[in-house]
Kinemage of the C-alpha trace (Angstrom):
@kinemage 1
@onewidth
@group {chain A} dominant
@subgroup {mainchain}
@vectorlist {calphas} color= white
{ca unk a 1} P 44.971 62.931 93.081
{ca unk a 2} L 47.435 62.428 90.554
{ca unk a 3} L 46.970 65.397 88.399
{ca unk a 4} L 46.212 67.490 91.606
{ca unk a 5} L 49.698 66.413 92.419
{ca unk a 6} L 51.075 67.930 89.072
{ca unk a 7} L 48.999 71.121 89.285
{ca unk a 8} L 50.726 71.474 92.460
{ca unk a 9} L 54.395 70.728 91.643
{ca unk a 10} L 53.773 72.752 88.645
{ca unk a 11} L 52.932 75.843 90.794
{ca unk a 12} L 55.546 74.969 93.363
{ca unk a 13} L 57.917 75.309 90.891
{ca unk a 14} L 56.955 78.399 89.484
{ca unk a 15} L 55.997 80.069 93.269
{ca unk a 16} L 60.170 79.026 94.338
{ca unk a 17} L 61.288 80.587 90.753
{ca unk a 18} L 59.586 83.724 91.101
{ca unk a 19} L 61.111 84.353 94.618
{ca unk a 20} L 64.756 83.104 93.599
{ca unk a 21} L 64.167 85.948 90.390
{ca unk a 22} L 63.613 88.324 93.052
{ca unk a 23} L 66.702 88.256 94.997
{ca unk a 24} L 69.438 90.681 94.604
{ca unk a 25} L 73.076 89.688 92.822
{ca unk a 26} L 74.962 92.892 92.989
{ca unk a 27} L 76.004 95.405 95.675
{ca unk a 28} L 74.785 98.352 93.373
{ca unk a 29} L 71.232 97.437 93.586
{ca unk a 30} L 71.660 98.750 97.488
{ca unk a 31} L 70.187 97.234 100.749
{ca unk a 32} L 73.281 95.082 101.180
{ca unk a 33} L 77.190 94.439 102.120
{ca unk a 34} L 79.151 92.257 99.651
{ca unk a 35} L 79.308 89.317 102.340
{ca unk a 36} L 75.281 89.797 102.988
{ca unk a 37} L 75.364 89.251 99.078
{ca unk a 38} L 76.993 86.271 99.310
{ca unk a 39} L 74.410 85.175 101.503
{ca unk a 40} L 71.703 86.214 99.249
{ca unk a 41} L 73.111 84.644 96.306
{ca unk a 42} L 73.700 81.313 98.233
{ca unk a 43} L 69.565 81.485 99.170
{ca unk a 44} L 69.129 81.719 95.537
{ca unk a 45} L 71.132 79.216 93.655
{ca unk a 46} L 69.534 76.717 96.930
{ca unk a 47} L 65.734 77.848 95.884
{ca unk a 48} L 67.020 77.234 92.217
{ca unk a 49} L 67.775 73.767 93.126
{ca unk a 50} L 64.566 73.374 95.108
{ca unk a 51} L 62.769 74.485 92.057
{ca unk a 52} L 64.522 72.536 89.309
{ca unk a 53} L 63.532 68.643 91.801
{ca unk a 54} L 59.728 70.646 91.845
{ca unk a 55} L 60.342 70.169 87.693
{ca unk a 56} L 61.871 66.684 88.671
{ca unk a 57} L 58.715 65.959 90.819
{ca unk a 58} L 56.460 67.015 87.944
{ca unk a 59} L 57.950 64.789 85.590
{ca unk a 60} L 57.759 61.644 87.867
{ca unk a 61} L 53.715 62.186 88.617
{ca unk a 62} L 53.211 62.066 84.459
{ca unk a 63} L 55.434 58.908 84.519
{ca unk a 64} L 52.631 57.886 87.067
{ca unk a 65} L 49.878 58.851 85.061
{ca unk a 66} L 51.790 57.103 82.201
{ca unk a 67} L 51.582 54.103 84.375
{ca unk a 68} L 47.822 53.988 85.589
{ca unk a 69} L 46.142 55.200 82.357
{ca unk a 70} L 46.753 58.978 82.070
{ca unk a 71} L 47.896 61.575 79.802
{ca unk a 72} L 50.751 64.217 81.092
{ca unk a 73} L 49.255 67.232 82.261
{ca unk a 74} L 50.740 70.838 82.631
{ca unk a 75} L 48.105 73.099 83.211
{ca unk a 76} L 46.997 74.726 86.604
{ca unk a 77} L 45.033 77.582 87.694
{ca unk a 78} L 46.601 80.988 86.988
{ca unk a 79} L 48.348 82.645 90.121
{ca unk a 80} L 47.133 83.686 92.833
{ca unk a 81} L 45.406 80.795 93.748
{ca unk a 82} L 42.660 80.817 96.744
{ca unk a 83} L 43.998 79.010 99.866
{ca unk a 84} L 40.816 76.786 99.626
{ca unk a 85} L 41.685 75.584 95.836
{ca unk a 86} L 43.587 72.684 97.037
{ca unk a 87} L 43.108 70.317 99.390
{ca unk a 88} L 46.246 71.796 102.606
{ca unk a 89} L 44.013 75.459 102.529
{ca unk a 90} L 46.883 77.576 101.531
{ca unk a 91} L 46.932 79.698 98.747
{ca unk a 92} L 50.054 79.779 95.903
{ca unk a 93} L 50.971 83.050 95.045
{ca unk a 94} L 54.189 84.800 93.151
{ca unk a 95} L 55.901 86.635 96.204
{ca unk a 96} L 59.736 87.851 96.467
{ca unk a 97} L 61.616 86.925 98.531
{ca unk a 98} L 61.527 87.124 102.471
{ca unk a 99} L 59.780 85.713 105.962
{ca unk a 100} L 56.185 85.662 104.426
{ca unk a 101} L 57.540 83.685 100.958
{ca unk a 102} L 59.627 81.470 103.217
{ca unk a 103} L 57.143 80.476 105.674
{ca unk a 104} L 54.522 79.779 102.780
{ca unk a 105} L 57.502 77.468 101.601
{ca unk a 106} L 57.870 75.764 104.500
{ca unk a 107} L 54.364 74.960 105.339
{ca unk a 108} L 54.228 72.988 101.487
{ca unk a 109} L 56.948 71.061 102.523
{ca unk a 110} L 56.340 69.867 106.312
{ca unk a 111} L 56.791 66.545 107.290
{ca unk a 112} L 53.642 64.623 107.912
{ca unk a 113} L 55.360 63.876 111.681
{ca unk a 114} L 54.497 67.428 112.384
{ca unk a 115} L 51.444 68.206 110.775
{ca unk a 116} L 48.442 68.910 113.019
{ca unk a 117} L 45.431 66.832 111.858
{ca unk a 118} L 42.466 68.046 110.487
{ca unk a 119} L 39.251 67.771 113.000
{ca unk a 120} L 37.411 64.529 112.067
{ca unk a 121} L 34.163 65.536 110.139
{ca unk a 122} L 31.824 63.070 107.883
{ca unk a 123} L 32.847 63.583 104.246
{ca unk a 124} L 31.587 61.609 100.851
{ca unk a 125} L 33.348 59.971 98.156
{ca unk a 126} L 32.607 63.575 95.888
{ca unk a 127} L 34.574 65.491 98.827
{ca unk a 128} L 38.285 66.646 97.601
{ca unk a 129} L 40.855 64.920 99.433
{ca unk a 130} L 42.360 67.015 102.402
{ca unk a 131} L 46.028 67.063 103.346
{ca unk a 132} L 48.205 69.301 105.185
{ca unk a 133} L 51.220 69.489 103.109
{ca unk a 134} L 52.273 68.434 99.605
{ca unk a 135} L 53.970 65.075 101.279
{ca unk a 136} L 50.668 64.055 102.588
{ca unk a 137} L 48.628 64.093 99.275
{ca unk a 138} L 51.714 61.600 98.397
{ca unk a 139} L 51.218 59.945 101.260
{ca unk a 140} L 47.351 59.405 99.967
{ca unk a 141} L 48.019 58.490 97.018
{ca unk a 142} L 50.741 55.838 98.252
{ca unk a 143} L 47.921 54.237 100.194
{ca unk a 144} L 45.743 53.518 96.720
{ca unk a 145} L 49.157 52.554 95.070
{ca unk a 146} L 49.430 50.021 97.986
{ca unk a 147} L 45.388 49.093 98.294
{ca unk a 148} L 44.978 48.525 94.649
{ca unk a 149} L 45.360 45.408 92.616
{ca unk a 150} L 48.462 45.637 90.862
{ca unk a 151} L 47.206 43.313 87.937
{ca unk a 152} L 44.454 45.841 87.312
{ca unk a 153} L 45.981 49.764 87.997
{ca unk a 154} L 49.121 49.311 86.204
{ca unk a 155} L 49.835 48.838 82.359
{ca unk a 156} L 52.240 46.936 81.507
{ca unk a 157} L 54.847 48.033 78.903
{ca unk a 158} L 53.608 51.744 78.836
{ca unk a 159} L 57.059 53.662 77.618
{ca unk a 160} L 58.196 55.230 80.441
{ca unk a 161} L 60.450 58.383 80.474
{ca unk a 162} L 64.190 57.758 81.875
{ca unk a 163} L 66.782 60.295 82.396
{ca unk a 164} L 68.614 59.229 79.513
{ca unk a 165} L 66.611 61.387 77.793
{ca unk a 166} L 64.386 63.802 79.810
{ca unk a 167} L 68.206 65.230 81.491
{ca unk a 168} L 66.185 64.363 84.924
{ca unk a 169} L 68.698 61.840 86.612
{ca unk a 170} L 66.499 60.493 89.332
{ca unk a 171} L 63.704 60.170 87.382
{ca unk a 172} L 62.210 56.736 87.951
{ca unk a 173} L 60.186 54.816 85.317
{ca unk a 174} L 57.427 52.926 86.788
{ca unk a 175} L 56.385 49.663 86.053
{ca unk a 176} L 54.351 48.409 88.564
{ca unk a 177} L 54.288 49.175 92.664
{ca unk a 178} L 57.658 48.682 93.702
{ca unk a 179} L 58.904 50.987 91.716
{ca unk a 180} L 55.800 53.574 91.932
{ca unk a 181} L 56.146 53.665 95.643
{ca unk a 182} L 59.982 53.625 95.120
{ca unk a 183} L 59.170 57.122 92.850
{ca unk a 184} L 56.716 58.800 95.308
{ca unk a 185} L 58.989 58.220 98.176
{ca unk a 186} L 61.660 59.765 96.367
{ca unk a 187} L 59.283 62.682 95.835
{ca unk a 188} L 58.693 62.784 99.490
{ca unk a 189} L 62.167 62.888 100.913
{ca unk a 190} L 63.307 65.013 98.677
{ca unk a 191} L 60.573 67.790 99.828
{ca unk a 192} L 60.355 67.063 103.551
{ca unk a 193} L 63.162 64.469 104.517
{ca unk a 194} L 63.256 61.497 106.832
{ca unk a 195} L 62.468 61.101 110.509
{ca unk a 196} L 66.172 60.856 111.053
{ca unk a 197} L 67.360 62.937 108.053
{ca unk a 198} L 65.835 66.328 107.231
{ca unk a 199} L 69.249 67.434 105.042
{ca unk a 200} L 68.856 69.210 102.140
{ca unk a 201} L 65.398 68.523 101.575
{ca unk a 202} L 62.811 71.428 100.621
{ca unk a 203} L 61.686 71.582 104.307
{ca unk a 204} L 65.265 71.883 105.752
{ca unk a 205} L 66.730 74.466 103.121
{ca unk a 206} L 63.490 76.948 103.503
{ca unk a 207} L 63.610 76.340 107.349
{ca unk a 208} L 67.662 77.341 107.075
{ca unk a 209} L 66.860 80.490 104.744
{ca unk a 210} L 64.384 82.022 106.686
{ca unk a 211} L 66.369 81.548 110.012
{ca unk a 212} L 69.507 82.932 108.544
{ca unk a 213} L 67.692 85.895 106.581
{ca unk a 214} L 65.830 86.618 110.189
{ca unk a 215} L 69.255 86.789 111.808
{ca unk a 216} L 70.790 89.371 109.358
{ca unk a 217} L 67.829 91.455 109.694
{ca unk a 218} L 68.226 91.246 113.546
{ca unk a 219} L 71.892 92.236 112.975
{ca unk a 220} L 70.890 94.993 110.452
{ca unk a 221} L 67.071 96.106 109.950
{ca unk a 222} L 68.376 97.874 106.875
{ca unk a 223} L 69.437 94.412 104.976
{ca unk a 224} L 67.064 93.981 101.871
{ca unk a 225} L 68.525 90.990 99.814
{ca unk a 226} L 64.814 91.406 97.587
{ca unk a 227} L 64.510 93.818 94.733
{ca unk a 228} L 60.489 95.307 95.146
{ca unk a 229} L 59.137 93.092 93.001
{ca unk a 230} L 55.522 93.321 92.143
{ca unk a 231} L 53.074 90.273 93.814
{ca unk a 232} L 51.230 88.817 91.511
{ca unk a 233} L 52.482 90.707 88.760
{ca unk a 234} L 50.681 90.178 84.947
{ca unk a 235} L 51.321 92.041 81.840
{ca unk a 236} L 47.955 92.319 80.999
{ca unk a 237} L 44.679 91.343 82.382
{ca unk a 238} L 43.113 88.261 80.611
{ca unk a 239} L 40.648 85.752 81.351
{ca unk a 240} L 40.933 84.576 84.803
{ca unk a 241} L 43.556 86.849 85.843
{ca unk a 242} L 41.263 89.803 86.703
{ca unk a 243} L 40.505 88.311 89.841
{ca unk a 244} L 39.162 90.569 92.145
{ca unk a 245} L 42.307 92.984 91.829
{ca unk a 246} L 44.342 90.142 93.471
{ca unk a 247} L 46.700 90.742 90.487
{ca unk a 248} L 49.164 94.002 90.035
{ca unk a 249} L 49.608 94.884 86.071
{ca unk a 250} L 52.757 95.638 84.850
{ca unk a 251} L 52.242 99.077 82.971
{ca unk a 252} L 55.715 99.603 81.571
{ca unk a 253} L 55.605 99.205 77.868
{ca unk a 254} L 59.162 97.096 78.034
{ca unk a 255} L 58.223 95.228 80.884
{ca unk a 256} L 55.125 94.003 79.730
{ca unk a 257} L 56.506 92.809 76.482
{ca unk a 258} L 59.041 90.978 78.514
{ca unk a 259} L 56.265 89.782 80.515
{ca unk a 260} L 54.159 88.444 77.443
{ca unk a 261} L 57.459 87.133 76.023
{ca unk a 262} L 58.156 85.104 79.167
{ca unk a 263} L 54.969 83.533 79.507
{ca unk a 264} L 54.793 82.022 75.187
{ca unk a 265} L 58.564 81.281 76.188
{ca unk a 266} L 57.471 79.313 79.312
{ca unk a 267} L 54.000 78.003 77.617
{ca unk a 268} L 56.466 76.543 74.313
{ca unk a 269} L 58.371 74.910 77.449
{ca unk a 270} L 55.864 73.014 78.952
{ca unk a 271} L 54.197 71.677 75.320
{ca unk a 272} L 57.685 70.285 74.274
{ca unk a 273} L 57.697 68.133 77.559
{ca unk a 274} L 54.417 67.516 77.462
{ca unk a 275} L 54.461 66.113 73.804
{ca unk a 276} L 57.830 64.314 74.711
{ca unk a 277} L 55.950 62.404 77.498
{ca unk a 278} L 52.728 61.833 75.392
{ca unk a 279} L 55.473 60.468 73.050
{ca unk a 280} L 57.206 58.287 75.075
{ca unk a 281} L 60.889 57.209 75.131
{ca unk a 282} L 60.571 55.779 71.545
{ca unk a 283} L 59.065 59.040 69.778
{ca unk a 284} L 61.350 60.681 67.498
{ca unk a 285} L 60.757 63.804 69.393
{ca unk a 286} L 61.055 62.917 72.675
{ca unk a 287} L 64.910 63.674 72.688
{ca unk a 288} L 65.209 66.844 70.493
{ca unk a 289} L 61.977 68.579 72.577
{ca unk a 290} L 63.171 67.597 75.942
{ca unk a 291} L 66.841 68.906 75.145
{ca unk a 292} L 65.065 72.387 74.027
{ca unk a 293} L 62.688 72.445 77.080
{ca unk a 294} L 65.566 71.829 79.628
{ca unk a 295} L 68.164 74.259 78.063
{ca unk a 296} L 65.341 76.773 77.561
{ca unk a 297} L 64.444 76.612 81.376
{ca unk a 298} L 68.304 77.287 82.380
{ca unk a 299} L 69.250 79.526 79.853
{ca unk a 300} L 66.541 81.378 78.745
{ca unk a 301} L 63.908 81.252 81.322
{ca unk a 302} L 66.263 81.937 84.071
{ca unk a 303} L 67.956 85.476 82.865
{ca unk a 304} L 64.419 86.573 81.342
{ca unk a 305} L 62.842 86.133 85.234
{ca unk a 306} L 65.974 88.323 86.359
{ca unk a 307} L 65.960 90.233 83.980
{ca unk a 308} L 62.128 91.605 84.521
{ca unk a 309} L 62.696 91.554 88.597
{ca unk a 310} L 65.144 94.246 87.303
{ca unk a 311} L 63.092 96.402 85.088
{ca unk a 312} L 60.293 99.184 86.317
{ca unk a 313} L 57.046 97.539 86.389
{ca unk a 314} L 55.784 101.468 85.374
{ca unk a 315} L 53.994 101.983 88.692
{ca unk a 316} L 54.980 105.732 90.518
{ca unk a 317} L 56.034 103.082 93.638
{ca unk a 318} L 59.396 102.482 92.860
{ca unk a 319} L 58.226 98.848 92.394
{ca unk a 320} L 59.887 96.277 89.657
{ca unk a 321} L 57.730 93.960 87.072
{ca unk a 322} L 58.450 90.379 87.479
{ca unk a 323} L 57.420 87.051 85.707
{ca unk a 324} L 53.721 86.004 86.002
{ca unk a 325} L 53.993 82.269 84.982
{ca unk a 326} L 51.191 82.761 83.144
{ca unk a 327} L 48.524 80.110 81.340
{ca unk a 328} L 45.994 80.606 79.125
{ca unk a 329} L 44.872 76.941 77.742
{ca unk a 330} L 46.679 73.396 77.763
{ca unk a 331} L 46.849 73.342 74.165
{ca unk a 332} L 49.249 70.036 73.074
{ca unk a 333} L 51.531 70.088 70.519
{ca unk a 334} L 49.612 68.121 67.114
{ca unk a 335} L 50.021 64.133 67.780
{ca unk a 336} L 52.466 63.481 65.097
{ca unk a 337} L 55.766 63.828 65.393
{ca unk a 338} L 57.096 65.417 62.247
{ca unk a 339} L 53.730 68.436 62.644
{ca unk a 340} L 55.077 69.028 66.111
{ca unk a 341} L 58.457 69.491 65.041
{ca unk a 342} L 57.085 71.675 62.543
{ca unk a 343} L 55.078 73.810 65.105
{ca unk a 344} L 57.474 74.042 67.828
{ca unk a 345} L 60.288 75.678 65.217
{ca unk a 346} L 57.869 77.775 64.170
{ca unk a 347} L 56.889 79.006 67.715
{ca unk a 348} L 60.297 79.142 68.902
{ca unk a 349} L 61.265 81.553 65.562
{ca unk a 350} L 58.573 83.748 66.473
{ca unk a 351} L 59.780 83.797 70.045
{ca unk a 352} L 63.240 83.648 68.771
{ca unk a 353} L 62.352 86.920 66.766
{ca unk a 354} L 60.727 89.153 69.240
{ca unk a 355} L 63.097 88.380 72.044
{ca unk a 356} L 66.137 89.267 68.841
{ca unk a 357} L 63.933 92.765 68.959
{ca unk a 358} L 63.506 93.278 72.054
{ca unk a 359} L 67.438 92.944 73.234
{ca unk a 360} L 68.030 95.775 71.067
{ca unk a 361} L 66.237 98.572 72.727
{ca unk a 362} L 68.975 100.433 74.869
{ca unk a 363} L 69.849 100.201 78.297
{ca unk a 364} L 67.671 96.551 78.308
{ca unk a 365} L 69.083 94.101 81.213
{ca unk a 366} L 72.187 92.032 80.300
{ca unk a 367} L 70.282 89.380 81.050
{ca unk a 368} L 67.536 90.017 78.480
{ca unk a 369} L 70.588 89.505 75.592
{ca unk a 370} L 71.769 86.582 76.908
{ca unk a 371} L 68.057 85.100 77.174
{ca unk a 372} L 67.888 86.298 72.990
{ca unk a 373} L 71.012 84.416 71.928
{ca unk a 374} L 69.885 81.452 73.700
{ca unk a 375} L 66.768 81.085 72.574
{ca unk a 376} L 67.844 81.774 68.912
{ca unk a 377} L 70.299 78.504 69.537
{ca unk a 378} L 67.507 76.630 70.724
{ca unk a 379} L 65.044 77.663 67.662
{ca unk a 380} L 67.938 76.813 65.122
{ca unk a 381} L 67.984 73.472 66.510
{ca unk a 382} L 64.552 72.680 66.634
């Protein structure tokens, strides 16, 4: 349940990225006033923050895995994702923004008070577990926390990942199950609130969004905060991608460089946190690769999403290319410390190189530059 919990926050993440990528942030991209684009850009920089406690949530379920026995895990299947995959029978797909994204959103994050329960039926111990929402599956896995001897699921003295290093501040090291209940309840109120509180968790700032996007559209059919952003986009079909056409392919020559470039970006990402957390707080990577992973989400991954929700995705529909998020295998960074240095600033050169090239080629997004001097910072430090 644990690593069904990451695959999930994983694609979370990525599902609430994609749709923030999509929305509009300047009156000359049309379908807007400059006060409805204040609106727009408010929705964003909220799903942004949604997003980056998603990352937050991920990082807490490998300090859990840490803590029972397991090994960080980053992979997950490769979008879209049948609604049967996981346990709450909805399906995770890369949308832009608007009602259908939103309400999607909202049904991950409802509270368990007002989820409808699934008919009683006989099941086995082989059955997957069945949940409505991502806060139930916590709420599952809470129980075993609480059912289990705590003298034989936890390891004492594991090294735990703090936010002194991973840049995470509420991250919670876990070392037994006070403080693993303490973490999962943090994970829950941050996505769906409190009986008496809903705030600013996920539930409460997708449940604002869509009602305020529905009333501008009531106000003014014509308001279109989203640029057309492909669903599903890829920039080529591979492996399990060519899923029963369920994916769009970006056909744009630019575009679909951007798009491969994105995903090794993204991929080089997740290995440096994965090897930091494989490392533990004593590795002599553990710093250096989560300060590269974190910068490289805000100022790399960030204006390379934007900048492909900008670009033609090559169709003869008007439509724009947009970041896939996509996975081919969860290949780890080499055990020791001073080969996975030595792979990682190899990788990020490469990357580092072709992004260089690509920021050249005229009339490119601004944001595509600023994504190229970024990640030639981050390479020169690794």
């Amino acid at each position: 349940m644990l690593t069904e919990a990451c695959e999930l926050e994983h694609g979370l993440a990525c599902s609430y990225l994609f749709s923030a990528f999509s929305i509009k942030q300047d009156v000359n991209e049309g379908g807007l006033t400059w006060k409805q684009l204040q609106s727009a850009r408010l929705w964003a920089s909220e799903i942004y923050m949604v997003a980056a406690e998603e990352m937050l949530h991920l990082a807490q379920a490998w300090n859990l895995l840490a803590a029972v026995g397991g090994e960080p895990y980053y992979l997950r299947p490769n979008f879209p994702q049948k609604r049967t995959y996981y346990g709450f029978d909805l399906p995770l797909a890369l949308e832009p923004f608007g009602a259908s994204a939103l309400r999607r959103f909202i049904a991950y994050e409802t509270p368990a008070d007002q989820l409808e329960p699934f008919p009683t039926s006989q099941s086995n111990d082989d059955a997957p577990a069945r949940y409505k929402s991502v806060g139930e599956l916590y709420g599952l896995i809470r129980d075993q926390i609480i059912a289990l001897p705590e003298n034989e699921l936890f390891f004492p003295g594991v090294g735990q990942m703090g936010p002194e290093i991973t840049h995470f501040p509420d991250l919670i090291p876990i070392s037994g199950r006070q403080s693993a209940i303490a973490a999962i309840d943090l994970i829950t109120e941050q996505g769906e609130g409190t009986d008496i509180d809903r705030g600013d968790s996920h539930f409460a700032v997708f449940q604002r969004t869509l009602n305020a996007y529905l009333d501008e559209r009531t106000i003014d059919p014509q308001f279109e905060p989203a640029r057309p952003v492909l669903k599903n986009p890829v920039p080529r079909i591979r492996g399990d991608w060519n899923i029963e056409g369920r994916v769009n392919l970006i056909t744009d020559p630019l575009a679909s460089r951007l798009g491969d470039l994105f995903d090794d970006v993204y991929s080089l990402i997740m290995r440096l946190l994965q090897h930091a957390f494989a490392e533990g707080p004593a590795g002599p990577v553990a710093a250096s690769f989560c300060d590269a992973a974190i910068n490289a989400m805000t100022t790399v991954i960030k204006p390379l999403g934007e900048g492909l929700a900008l670009l033609p995705s090559g169709r003869s529909d008007g439509s724009r290319a947009g970041a896939s998020f996509g996975l081919t295998r969860h290949v780890t960074l080499p055990t020791p410390a001073r080969i996975a240095r030595t792979v990682a600033a190899e990788r990020s050169r490469e990357l580092a190189n072709e992004a260089a090239l690509l920021a050249e080629i005229p009339n490119v997004p601004a944001q595509i530059r600023i994504a190229s001097n970024n990640l030639k910072q981050i390479a020169e430090k690794l």
